[in-house]
N, C-alpha and C positions, 0 to 999 in steps of 0.2 A: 788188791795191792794198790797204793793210791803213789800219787807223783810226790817225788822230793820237794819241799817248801821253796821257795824261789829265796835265793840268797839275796835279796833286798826286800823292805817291805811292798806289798804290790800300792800302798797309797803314796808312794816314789811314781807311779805311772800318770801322769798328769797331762793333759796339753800342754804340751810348747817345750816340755820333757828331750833333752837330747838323748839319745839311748844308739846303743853300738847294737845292730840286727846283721844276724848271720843268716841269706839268701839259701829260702831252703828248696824251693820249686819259681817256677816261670808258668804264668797262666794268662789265655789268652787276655784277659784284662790286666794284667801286673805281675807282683812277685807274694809268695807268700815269706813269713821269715817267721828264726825264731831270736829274743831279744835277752843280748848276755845279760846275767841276772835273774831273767825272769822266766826260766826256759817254758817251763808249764801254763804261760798266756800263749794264746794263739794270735797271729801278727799278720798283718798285710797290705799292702801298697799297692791302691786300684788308682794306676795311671791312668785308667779313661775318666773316669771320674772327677781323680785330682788332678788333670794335665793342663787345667791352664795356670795351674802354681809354676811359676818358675821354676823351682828348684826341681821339680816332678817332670815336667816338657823339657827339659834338659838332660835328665835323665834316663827318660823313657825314650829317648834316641839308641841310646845301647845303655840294652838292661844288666847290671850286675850277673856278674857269673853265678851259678846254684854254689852254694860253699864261701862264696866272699862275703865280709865284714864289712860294712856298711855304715854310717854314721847315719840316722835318721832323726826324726824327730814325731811324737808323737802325738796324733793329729785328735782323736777322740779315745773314749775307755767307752767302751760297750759290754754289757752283760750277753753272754752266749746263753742260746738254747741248749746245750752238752759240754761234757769238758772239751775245753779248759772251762768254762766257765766266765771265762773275760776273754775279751778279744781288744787287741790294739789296731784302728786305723791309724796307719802309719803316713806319714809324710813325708819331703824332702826340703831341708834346708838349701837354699839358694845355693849353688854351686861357684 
């Protein structure tokens, strides 16, 4: 059985890309999410890493609820070693 096609094309996932992500787990480095659109890429937001971006150190003060919709922005496209098969590092616009 294979995943439903992502309701936009996946070459819509770009750098600098605003995208609405739905907070799916909290991990001690960040959050993972999944990104409306594009359910079947796998998505995540390493506030240690990106925490001296503004918009990420302001955030990563209090992290989004697991279940909340999020405005982010997409920070790289990465090819995965398994599905999904693409991964999005994710980012934060300035708050």
């Amino acid at each position: 059985m294979t995943a439903d096609p992502p309701a936009r094309p996946l070459s819509d996932l770009r750098p600098g890309e605003h995208v609405h992500a739905t907070i799916t787990s909290h991990q001690p480095w960040g959050v993972t999410a999944k990104i409306q659109g594009f359910e079947p890429v796998g998505a995540s937001l390493d506030v240690i890493r990106r925490g001296g971006e503004p918009g990420v150190r302001q955030l990563a003060q209090e992290l989004p609820a697991v279940g909340s919709t999020i405005e982010l922005v997409v920070g790289e496209v990465r090819s995965w070693h398994r599905a999904p098969w693409i991964w999005i590092d994710l980012t934060s616009p300035p708050l």
